[in-house]
C-alpha positions as CSV (number, residue, x, y, z in Angstrom):
1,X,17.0,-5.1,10.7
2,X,14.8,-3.0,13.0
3,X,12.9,-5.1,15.4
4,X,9.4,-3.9,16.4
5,X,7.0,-6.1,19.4
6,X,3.8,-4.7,18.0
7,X,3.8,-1.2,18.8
8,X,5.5,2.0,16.9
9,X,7.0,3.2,20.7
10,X,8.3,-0.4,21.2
11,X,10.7,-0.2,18.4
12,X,14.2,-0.7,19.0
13,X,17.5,-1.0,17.1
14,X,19.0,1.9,14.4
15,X,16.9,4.9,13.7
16,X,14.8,4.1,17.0
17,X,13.3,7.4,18.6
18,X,14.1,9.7,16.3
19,X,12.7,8.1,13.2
20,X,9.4,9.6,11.6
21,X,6.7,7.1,9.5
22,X,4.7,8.7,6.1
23,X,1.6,9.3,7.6
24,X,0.1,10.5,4.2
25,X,0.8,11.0,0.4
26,X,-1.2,12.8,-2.1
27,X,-0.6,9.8,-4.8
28,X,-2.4,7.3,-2.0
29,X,-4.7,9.8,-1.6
30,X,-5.5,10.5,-5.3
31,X,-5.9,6.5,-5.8
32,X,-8.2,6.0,-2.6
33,X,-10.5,9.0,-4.5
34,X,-9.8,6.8,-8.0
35,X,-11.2,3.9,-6.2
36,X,-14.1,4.9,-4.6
37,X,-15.5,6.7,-7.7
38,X,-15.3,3.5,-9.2
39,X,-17.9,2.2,-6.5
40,X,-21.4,1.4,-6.9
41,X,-23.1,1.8,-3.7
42,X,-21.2,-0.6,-1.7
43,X,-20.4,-3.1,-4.3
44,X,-16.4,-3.3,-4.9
45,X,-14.0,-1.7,-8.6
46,X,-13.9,-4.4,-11.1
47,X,-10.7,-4.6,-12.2
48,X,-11.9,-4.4,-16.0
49,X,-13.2,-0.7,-14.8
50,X,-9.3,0.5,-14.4
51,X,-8.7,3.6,-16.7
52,X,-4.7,4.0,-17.5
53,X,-5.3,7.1,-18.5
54,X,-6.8,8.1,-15.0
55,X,-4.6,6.6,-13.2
56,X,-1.1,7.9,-14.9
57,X,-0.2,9.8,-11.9
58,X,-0.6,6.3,-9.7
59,X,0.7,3.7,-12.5
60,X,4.7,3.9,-11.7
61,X,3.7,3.2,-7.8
62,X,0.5,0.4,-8.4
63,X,1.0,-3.1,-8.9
64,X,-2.5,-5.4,-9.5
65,X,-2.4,-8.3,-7.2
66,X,-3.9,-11.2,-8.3
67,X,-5.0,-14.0,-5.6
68,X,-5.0,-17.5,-7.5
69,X,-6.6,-20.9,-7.2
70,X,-4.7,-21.8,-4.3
71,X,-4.5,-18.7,-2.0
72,X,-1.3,-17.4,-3.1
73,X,-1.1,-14.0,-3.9
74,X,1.0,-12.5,-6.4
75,X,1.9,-9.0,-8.5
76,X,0.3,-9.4,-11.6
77,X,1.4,-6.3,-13.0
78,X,3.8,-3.6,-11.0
79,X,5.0,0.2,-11.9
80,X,8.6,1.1,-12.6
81,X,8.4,2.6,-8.9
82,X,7.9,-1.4,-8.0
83,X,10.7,-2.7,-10.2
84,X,13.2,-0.1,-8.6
85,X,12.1,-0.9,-5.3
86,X,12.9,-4.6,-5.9
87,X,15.5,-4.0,-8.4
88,X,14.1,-6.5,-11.4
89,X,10.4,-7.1,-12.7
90,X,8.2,-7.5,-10.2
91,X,5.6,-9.5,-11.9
92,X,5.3,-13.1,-10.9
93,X,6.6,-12.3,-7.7
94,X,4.5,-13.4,-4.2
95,X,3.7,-10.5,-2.3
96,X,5.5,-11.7,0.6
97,X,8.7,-10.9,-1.7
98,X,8.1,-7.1,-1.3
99,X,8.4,-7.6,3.2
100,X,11.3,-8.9,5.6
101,X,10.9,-12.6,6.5
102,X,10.3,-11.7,10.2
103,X,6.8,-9.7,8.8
104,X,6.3,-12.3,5.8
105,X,3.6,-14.3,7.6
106,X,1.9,-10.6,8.9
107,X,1.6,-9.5,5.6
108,X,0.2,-12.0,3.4
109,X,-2.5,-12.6,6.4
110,X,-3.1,-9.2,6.1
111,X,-3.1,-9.1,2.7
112,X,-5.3,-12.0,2.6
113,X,-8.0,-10.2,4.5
114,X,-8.8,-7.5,2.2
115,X,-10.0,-9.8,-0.4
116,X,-11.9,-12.2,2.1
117,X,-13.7,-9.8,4.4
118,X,-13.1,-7.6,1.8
119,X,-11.4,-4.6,3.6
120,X,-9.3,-2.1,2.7
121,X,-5.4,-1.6,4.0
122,X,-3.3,0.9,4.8
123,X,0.1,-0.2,6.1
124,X,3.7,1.8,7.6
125,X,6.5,0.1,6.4
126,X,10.0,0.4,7.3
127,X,13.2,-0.7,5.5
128,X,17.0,-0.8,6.7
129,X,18.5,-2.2,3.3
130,X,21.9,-3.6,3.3
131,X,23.9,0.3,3.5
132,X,21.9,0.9,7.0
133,X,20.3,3.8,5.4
134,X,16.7,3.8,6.6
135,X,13.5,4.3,4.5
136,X,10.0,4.7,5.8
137,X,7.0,4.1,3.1
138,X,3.2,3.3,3.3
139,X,1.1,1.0,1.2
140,X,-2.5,0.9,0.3
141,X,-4.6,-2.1,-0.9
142,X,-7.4,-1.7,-2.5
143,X,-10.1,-5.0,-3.3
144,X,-11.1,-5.6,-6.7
145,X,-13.8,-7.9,-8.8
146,X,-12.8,-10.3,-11.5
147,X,-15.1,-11.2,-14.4
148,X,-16.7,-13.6,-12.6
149,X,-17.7,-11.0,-9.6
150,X,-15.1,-12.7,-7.6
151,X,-12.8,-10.1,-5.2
152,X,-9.7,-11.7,-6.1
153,X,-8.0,-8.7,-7.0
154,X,-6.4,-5.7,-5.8
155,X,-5.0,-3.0,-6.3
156,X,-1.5,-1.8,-4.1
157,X,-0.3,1.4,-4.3
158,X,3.3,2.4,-2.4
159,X,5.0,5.3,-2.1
160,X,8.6,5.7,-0.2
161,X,9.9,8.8,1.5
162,X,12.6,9.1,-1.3
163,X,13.8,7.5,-4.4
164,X,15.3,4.4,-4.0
165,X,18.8,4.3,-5.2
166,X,20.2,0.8,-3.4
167,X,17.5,-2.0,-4.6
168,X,16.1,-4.7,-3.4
169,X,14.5,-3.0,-0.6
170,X,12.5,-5.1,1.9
171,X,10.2,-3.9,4.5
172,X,9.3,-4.1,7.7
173,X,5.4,-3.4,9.1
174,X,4.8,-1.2,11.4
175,X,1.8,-0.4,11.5
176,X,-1.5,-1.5,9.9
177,X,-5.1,-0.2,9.7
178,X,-7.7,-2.2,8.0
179,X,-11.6,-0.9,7.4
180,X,-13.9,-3.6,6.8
181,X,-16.1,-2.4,3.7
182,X,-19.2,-2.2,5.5
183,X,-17.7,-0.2,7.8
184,X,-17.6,2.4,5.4
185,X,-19.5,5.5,5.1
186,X,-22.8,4.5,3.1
187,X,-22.8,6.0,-0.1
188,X,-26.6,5.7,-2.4
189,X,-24.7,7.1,-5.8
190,X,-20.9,6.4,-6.9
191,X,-18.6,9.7,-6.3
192,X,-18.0,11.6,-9.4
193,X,-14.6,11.5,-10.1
194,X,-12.8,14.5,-10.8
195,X,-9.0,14.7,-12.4
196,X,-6.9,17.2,-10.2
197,X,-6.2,20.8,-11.8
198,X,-2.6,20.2,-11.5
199,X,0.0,16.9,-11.8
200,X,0.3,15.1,-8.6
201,X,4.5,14.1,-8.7
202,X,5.5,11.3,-10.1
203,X,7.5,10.6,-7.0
204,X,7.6,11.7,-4.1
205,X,10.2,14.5,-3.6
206,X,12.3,14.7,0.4
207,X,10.8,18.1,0.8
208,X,7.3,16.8,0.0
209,X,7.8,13.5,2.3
210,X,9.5,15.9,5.2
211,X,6.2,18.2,5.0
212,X,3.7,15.0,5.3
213,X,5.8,12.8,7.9
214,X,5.0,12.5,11.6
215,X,6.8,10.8,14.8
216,X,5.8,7.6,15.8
217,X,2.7,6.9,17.8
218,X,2.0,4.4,19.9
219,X,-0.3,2.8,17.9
220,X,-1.2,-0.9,17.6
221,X,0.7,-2.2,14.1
222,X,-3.2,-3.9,13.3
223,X,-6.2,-1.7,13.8
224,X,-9.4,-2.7,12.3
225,X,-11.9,0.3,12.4
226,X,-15.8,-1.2,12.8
């Protein structure tokens, strides 16, 4: 696997130098918008508050992560998007599943974090799979309330720079950006939500990823915006 030491220009081993990280996606972008619609003032989504039908251009990439009595956290529900990615059913499965076991540790820390500070994450991802053939992604997590007002929930969003053919794919982090909720812009009403005029791709297509891809920066892999 590619080895990282904690910055994007310290990467070494295949695809080093020349590779390029998905720096942005319209389906992230469409479920950040989903999200924060479903704010009021700065209180978090409940999960309840999901719409299916506005979310059917996000569904096949989402997964609802479900933190339990114990701290674990785990898929509770994941998009056909997920299930290729891993090649079975992803629900059940820990999240640390979804990373390599060098970044296992990274992740669910990270992941942890977003429901405790309550924060939002954005990560890079990177995965060799067993062919060598290299695929660059980015994820999104997203906090949500339970019945009992609790933030035990989130939701994830990932999208990869091309259809995976060769499941299970693992991944790599690296980089992460996390915005601690009161960091974020004050808002006094909940945005208005508007459907966009035309279908956002259900996946996203080479040409699409190639036009929203950028080189490596040097970057810290965690930056927390105050």
């Amino acid at each position: 696997m590619a080895r990282f030491d904690g910055t994007m220009d310290g990467m070494t081993g295949r695809g080093a130098g020349g590779l390029r990280t998905m720096r942005s996606s319209p389906i992230l972008d469409e479920a950040m918008r989903y999200w924060n619609s479903l704010r009021e003032g700065a209180d978090l989504p409940r999960r309840a508050a999901l719409d299916p039908r506005a979310l059917r251009h996000i569904l096949g990439h989402a997964m609802i992560l479900d933190r339990v009595h114990n701290g674990a956290i785990r898929a509770r529900l994941g998009g056909h998007v997920m299930n290729d990615l891993m090649g079975m059913d992803v629900r059940g499965l820990p999240v640390r599943a979804f990373f390599d076991l060098r970044d296992r540790d990274r992740a669910v820390e990270l992941v942890t974090q977003v429901f405790e500070t309550p924060a939002s994450l954005e990560m890079d991802l990177l995965s060799e799979g067993t062919a060598g053939r290299l695929l660059t992604g980015r994820m999104l997590v997203l906090p949500l309330l339970d019945s009992a007002g609790a933030p035990t929930k989130a939701l994830s969003v990932l999208v990869t720079d091309r259809v995976v053919t060769d499941p299970p794919r693992r991944f790599g982090i690296t980089n992460a950006t996390m915005v601690p909720l009161h960091a974020a812009q004050e808002r006094t009403a909940p945005a208005i939500y508007t459907e966009p005029e035309s279908d956002l791709p259900v996946e996203i297509t080479p040409a699409e990823a190639d036009a929203s891809m950028t080189r490596p920066s040097s970057v810290p892999w965690l930056r927390i915006v105050k």
